[in-house]
C-alpha positions in Angstrom: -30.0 -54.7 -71.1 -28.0 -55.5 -68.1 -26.2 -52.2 -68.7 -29.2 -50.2 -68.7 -30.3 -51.9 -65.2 -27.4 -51.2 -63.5 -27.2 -47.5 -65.0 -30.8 -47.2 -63.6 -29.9 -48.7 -60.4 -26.9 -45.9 -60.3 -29.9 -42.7 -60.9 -31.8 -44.4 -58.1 -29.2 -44.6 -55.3 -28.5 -41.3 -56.6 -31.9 -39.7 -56.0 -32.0 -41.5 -52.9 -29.0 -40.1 -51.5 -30.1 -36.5 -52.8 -33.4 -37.1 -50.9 -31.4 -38.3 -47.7 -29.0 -34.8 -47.7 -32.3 -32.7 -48.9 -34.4 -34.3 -45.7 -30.7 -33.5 -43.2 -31.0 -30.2 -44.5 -34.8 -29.8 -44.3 -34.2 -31.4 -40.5 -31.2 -29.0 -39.5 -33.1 -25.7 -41.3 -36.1 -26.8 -38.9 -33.9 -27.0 -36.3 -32.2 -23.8 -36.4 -35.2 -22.1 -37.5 -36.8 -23.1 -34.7 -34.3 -22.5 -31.9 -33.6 -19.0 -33.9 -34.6 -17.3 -31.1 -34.7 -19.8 -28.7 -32.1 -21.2 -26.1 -30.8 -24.8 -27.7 -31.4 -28.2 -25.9 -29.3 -29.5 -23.2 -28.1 -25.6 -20.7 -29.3 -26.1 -17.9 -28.1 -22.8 -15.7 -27.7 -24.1 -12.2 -29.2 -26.9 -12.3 -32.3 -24.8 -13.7 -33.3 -26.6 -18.0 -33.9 -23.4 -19.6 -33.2 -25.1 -23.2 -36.1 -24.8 -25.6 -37.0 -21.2 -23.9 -36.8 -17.7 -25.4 -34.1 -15.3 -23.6 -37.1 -14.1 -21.6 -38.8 -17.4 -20.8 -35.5 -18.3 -19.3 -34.8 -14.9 -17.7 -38.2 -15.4 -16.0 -37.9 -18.5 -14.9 -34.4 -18.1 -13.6 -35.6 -15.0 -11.2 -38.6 -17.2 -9.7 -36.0 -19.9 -9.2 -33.2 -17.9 -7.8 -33.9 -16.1 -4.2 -30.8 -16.5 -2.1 -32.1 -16.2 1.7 -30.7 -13.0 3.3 -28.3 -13.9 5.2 -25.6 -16.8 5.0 -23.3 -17.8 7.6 -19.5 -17.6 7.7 -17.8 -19.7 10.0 -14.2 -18.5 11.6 -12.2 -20.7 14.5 -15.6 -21.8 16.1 -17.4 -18.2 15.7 -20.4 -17.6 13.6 -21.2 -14.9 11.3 -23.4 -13.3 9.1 -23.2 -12.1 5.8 -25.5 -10.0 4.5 -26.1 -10.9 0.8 -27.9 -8.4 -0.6 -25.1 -5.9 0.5 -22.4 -8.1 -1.0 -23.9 -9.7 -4.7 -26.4 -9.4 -7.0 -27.1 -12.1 -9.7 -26.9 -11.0 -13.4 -29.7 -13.0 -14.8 -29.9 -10.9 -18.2 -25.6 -11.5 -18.8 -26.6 -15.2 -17.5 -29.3 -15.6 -19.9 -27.4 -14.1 -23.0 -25.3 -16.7 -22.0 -26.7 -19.5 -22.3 -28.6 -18.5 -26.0 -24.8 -18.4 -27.2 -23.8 -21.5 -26.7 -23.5 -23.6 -30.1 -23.4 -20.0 -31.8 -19.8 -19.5 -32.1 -19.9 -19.1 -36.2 -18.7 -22.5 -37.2 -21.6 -23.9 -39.1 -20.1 -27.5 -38.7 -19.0 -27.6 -35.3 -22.1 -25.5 -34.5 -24.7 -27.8 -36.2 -22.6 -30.9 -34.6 -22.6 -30.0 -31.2 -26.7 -28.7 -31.3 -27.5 -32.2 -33.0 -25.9 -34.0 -29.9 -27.8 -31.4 -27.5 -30.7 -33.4 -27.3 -28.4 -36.1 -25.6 -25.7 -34.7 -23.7 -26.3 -31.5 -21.0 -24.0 -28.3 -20.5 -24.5 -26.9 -17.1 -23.5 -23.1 -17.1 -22.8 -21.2 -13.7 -24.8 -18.0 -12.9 -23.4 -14.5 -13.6 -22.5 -13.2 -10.1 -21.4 -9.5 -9.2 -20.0 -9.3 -6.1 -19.6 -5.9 -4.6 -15.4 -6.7 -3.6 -15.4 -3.3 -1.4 -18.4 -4.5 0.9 -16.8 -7.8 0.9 -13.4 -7.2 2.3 -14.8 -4.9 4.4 -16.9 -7.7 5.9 -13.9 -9.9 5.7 -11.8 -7.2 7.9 -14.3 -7.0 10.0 -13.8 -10.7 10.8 -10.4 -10.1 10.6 -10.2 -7.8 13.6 -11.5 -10.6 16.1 -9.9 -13.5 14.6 -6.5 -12.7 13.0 -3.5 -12.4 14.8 -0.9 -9.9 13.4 2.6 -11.3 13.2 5.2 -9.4 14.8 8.1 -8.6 12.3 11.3 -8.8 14.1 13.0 -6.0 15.3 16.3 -4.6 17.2 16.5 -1.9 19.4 18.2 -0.2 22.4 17.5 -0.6 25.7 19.5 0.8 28.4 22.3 1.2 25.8 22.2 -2.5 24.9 21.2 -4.2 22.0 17.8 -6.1 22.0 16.8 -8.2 19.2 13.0 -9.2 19.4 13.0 -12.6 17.2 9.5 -11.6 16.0 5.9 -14.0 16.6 4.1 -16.1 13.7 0.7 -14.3 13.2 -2.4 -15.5 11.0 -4.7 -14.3 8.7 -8.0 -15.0 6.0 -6.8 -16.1 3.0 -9.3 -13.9 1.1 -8.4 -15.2 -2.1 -9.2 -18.7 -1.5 -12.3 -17.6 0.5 -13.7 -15.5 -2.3 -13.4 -18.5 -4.7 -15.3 -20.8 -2.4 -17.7 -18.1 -1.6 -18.3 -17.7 -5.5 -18.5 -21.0 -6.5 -21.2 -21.6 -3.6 -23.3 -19.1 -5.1 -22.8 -20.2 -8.7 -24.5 -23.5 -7.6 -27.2 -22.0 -5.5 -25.3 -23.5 -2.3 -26.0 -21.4 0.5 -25.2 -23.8 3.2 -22.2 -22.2 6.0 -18.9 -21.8 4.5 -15.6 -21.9 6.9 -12.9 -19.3 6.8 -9.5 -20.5 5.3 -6.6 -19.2 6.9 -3.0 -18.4 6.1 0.2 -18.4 8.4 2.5 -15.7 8.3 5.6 -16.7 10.1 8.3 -14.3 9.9 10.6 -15.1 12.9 14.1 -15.5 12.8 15.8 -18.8 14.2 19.0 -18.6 16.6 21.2 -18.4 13.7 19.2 -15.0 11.9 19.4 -13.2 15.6 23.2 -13.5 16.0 23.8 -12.2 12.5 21.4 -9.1 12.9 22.7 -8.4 16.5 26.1 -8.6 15.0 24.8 -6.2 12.3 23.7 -4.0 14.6 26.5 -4.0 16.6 28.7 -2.7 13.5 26.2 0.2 13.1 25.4 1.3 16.8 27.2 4.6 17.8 27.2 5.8 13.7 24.6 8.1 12.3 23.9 9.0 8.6 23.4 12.6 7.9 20.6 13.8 5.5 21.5 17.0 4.2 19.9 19.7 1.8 21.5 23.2 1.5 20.7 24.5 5.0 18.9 21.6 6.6 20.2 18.3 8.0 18.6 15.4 9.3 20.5 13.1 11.7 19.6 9.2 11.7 21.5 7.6 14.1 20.9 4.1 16.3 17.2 2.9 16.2 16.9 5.1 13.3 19.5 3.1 11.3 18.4 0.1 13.1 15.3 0.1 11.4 16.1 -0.2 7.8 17.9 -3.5 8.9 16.3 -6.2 6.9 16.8 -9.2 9.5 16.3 -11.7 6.2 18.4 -9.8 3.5 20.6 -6.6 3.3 18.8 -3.2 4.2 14.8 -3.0 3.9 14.3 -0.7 0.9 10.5 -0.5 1.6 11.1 0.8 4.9 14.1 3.3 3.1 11.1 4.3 1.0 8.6 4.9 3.7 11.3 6.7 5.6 11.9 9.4 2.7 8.5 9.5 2.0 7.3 10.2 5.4 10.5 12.2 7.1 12.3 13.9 4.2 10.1 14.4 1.2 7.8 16.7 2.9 10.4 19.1 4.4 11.9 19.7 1.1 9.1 19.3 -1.5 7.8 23.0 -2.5 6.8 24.2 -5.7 9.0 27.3 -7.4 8.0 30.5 -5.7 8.0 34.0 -7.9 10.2 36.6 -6.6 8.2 40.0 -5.4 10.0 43.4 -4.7 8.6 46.3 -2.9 10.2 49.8 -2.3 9.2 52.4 0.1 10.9 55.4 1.7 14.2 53.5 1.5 13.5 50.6 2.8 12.1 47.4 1.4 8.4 46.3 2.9 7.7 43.1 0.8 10.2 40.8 -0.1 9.8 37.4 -1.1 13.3 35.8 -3.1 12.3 33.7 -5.9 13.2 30.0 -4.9 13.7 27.0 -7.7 10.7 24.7 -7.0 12.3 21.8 -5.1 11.2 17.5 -5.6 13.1 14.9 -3.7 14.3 12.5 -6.1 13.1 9.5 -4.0 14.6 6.7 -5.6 18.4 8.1 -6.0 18.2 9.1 -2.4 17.1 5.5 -1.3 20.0 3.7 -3.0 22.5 6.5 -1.6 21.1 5.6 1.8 21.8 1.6 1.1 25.1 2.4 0.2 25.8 4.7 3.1 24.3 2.1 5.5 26.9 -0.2 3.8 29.7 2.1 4.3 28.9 2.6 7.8 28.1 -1.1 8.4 31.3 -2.4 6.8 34.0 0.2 7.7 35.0 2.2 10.7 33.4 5.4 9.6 31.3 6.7 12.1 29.6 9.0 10.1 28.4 9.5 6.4 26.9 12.5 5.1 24.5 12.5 1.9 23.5 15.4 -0.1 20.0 15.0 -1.3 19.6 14.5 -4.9 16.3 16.5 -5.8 15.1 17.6 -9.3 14.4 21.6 -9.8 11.9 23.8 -11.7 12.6 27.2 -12.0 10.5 30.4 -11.2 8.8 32.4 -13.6 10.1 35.4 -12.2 13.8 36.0 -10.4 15.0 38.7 -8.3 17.0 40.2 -10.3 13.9 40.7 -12.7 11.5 42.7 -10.1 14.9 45.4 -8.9 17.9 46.9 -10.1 19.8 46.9 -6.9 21.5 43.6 -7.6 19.9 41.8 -5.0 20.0 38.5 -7.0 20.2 35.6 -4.2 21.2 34.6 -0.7 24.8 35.0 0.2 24.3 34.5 4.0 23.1 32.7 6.6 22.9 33.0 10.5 20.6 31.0 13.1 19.7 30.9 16.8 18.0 29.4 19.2 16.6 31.0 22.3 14.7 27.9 24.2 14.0 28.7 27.3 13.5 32.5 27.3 11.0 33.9 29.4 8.0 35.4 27.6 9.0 38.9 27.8 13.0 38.3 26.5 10.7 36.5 23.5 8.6 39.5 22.9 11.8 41.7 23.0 13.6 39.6 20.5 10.7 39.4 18.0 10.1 43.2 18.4 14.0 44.1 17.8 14.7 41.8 15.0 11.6 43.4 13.0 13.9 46.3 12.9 16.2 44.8 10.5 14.0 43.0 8.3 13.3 44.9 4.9 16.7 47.0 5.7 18.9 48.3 2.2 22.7 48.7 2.7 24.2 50.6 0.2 27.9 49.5 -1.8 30.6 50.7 0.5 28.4 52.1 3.0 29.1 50.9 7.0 26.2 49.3 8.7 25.6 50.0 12.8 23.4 47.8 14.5 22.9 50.4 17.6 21.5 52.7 14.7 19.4 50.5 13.1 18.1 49.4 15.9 17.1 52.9 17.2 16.2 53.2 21.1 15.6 50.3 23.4 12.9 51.4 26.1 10.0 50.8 27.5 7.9 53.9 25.3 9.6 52.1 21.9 7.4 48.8 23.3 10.9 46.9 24.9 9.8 44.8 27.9 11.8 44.0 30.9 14.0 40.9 30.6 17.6 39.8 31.7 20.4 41.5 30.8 24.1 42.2 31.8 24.7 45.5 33.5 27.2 46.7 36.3 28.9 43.3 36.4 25.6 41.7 37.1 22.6 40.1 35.3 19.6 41.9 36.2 16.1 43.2 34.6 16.5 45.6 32.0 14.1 47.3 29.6 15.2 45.0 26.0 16.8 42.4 27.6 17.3 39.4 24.9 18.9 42.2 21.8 22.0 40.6 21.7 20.0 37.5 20.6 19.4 39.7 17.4 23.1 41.3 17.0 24.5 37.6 17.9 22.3 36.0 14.8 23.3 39.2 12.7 27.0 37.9 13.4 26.7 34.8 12.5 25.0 35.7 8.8 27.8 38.4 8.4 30.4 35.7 8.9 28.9 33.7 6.4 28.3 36.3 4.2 31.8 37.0 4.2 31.6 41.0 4.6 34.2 42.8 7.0 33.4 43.0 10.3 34.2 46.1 11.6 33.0 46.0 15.4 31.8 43.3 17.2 32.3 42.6 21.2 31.6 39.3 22.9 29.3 38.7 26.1 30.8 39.0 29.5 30.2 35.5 30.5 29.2 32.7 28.4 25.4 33.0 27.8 23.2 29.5 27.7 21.2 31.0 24.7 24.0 31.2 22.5 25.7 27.7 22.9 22.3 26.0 21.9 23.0 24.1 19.1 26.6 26.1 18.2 29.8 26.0 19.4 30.8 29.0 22.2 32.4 31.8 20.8 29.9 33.2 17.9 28.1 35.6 20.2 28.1 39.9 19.7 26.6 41.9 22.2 25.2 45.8 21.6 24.9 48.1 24.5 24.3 51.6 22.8 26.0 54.1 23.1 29.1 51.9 23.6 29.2 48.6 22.0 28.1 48.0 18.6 27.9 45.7 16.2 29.5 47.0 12.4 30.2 45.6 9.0 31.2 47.4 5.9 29.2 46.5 2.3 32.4 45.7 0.1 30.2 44.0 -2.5 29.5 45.8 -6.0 25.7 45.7 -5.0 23.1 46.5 -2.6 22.4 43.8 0.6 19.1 43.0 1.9 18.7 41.7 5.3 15.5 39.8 5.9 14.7 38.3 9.6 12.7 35.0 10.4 11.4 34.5 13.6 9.8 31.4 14.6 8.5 31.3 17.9 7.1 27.5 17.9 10.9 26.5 17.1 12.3 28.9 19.6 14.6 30.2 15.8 16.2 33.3 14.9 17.9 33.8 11.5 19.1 36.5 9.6 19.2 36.2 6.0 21.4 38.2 3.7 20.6 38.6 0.3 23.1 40.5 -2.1 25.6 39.2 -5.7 27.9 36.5 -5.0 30.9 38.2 -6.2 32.7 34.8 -5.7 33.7 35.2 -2.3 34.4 32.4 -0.4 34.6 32.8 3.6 35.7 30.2 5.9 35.8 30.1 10.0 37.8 27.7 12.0 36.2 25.7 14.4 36.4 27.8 17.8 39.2 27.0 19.8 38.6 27.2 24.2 41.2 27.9 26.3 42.3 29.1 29.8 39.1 27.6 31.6 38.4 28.7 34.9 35.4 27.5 37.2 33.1 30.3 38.5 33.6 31.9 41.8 31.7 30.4 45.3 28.1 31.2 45.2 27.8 34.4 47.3 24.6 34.6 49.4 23.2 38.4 50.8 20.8 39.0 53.0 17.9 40.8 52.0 14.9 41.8 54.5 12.4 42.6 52.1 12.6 38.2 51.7 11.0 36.6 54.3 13.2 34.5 56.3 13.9 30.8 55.4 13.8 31.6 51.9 16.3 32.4 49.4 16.0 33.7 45.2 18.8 33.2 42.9 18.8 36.5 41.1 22.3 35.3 39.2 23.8 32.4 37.8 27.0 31.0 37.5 28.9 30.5 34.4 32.9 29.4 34.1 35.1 31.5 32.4 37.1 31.1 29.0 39.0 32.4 26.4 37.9 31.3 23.0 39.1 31.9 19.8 38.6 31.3 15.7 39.8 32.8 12.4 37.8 34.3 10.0 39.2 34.5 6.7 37.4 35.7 2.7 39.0 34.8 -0.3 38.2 35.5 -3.9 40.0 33.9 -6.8 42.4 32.7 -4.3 43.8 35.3 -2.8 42.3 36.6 0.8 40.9 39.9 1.0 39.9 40.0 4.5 40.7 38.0 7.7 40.7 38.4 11.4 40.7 36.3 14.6 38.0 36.6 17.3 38.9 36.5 20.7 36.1 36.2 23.5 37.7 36.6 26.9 34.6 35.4 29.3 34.8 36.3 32.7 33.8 33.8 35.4 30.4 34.2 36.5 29.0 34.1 40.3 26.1 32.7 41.5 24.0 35.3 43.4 21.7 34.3 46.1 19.3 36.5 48.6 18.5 35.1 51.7 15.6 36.4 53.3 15.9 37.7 56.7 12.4 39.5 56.8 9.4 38.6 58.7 7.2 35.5 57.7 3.9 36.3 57.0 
């Protein structure tokens, strides 16, 4: 008996607890049925209860809630501004809403059921979903910038009357936009549109007594030394300031500034992409000719460590220069010279450049006009050049404007004065080229044009019939001579194009001897000047003999050589003095 009471006791505790679990269940299947589509108890957005509601009831009642005024105001140093709001954010009720009807739906039934059974009792607050337009922003916040910040002022050293100055550099300040954006946002998020101040940041980059000595002492080791940037014919000199500015005052050498440099200075003079070569012959001569060229890309970061190391050198030696050749990667043409002719004009085997700043206008005209004649010009294996025959006749019906030339011991107007800037530049190419020179006479006096950017001694004047300029194709193929001329750079060259037959030609540097000053400036009278006045119609030059050897090898034995001697006369100044009536 007593068993069967107790086993009865068992079943009802046992139906009890089964009723218990079936009503949980009945309770939490309400529940979630319920709240299926509904946003659970407790999320408040914002302050906003929005539990209990659909996704729309909330999204509803969150937009007639929500209305940020237009305008809120940013406060900077004891300034006021505005900010438009409507230009900078918009708020993403729908995201917002979607939200808050996830919460307590992450997929773990117990947690889940846990935390939305303590819902009714505890509240989750949940921020609004804020875009903020960060372009219309930070150009609001440069805006404030402008009037409020104060740039620092990085230190610098520089020359000033030959000395060394070192500017220590000022402390400058500026918004701290990153903490300003997370203020501004969590304002928002909270519906606080009350006047937010502007944080700022210090930006202190001056040197002490200490960092000044060392970088004047720096500086010191690199003023008077240059480094020079070079690529096949071009070189760029940075000397002084120059290298004073890659000086990092707190470390070694300012790579940024290195990169800049290159990127700015160097990169865009060398940078071109492969060019095709084109061939076109006419009536024996050539009247398009373009060489093919390997497409050419500075290899930026190879040529910013050579420069550290270079400014090393220089800073921590006695060198006073150091030359770097600029590393560049290369893409080749699709079509070479020796593709488009048969002639063997392959690639450039010389080089010669001018200058003529200062010309008058009509010497220019005259030296454009005569170096046409050359460009486009065929010389045949073995055959002997003349530059008098090239050139053809030099008057004023062949278009030849007057200009200065030597004549009669004196410099005077003449019709094509400004040729021998053309033989001169052919001179120089030849000399490079390494072809025999088989006639070539210098100037009667040293000529300003000619010593402008090259050493004295490399000039050939032409005077038809009696002086010429001559050299003999030796090489197993044709040459091409192509002119440039550049009037914005006041530049001349002559290029040669031919087959390297491994030639090698070498000049000394020029050598100047027995100098002798110019004679007294001699003054004539001239009535057709009136009087009081006088016009220099010469100039005075001093005289010199100067010399170098030229000298071609192949395989290591020469095959041609010869000295150049220029004997240059003295030069006079002439002067007329007016003795004619005064008008």
């Amino acid at each position: 008996m007593i068993k069967a009471t107790k086993l009865l006791l068992k079943r009802k505790g046992l139906i009890l607890f089964l009723k218990f679990i079936l009503f949980i269940a009945t309770v939490v299947f309400s529940f979630n049925l319920y709240y299926q589509d509904r946003i659970f108890p407790g999320i408040i957005v914002s302050g906003i209860r929005v539990g209990g509601m659909t996704k729309t009831q909330a999204e509803t009642i969150l937009s007639e809630n929500i209305r940020p005024p237009e305008k809120m105001s940013i406060l900077a140093k004891n300034r006021s501004f505005e900010l438009s709001l409507k230009d900078v954010i918009s708020y993403d009720l729908k995201q917002t809403t979607e939200t808050a009807f996830n919460f307590y739906r992450s997929g773990d039934l117990i947690k889940d059921n846990y935390n939305r059974a303590v819902s009714h009792f505890s509240v989750k607050n949940i921020p609004i979903k804020i875009d903020i337009n960060e372009e219309a922003l930070d150009e609001y916040l440069q805006v404030i910038s402008s009037q409020i910040s104060t740039e620092p002022k990085f230190p610098s050293v520089f020359l000033e009357e030959n000395e060394i100055v070192i500017d220590k550099g000022s402390a400058g300040e500026s918004i701290d936009t990153t903490s300003f954006k997370k203020t501004f946002e969590e304002h928002l998020a909270s519906r606080d549109y009350s006047s937010i101040e502007v944080p700022f940041k210090k930006n202190d980059p001056t040197l002490g007594e200490e960092e000044a000595g060392i970088l004047r002492l720096r500086a010191e080791k690199l003023l008077g030394k240059n480094l020079s940037i070079v690529y096949d014919y071009q070189t760029l000199l940075i000397d002084n300031e120059d290298v004073f500015l890659f000086l990092d005052p707190k470390q070694e050498f300012n790579q940024q500034k290195i990169s800049d440099y290159i990127r700015r200075e160097i990169a865009p003079k060398l940078n071109h992409e492969p060019q095709d070569a084109v061939f076109r012959f006419e009536n024996g001569k050539v009247i398009e000719f373009l060489p093919s060229k390997e497409g050419i890309t500075v290899n930026e970061k190879e040529l910013g460590q050579d420069i550290i190391k270079s400014l090393r050198t220089l800073e921590t030696s006695e060198e006073k220069s150091v030359s770097i050749q600029i590393p560049v990667h290369t893409a080749r043409p699709k079509v070479t010279n020796e593709e488009v002719n048969n002639l063997g004009i392959k690639e450039l085997i010389g080089r010669g450049v001018s200058k003529f700043r200062g010309s008058i206008s009509t010497r220019i005209h005259n030296i454009s006009l005569a170096s046409s004649k050359f460009n486009g010009i065929l010389v045949a294996p073995g055959d002997t050049f003349s530059f008098n025959k090239t050139l053809g006749d030099v008057s004023s019906f062949t278009g030849y404007k007057q200009a200065y030339v030597i004549r009669d011991g004196r410099t005077v107007l003449g019709d094509g004065g400004g040729v021998c800037q053309v033989s001169t530049t052919l001179f120089r190419a030849l000399l490079k080229a390494g072809l025999p020179i088989i006639e070539r006479r210098a100037h009667s006096y040293r000529v300003g044009y000619y010593e402008q950017e090259s050493p004295p001694g490399l000039d050939a004047t032409v005077f038809d019939p009696t002086t010429d300029l001559k050299f003999k194709n030796d090489t197993p193929a044709h040459i091409l001579i192509q002119t440039i001329f550049d009037a914005k750079t006041s530049t001349l060259i002559f290029e040669i194009y031919g087959t390297n037959d491994g030639r090698v030609a070498t000049t000394t540097k020029p050598v100047v001897t027995s100098v002798v000053p110019p004679p007294e400036d001699l003054y004539q009278d001239d009535p057709a000047i009136p009087s009081g006045t006088t016009k220099q119609i010469d100039y005075k030059a001093w005289g010199a003999k100067v010399t170098f050897n030229y000298r071609v090898e192949r395989n290591g034995e020469t095959i041609y050589e010869k000295t150049f001697l220029s004997n240059y006369r003295p030069w006079q100044a002439v002067f007329l003095r007016g003795t004619g009536p005064v008008n």
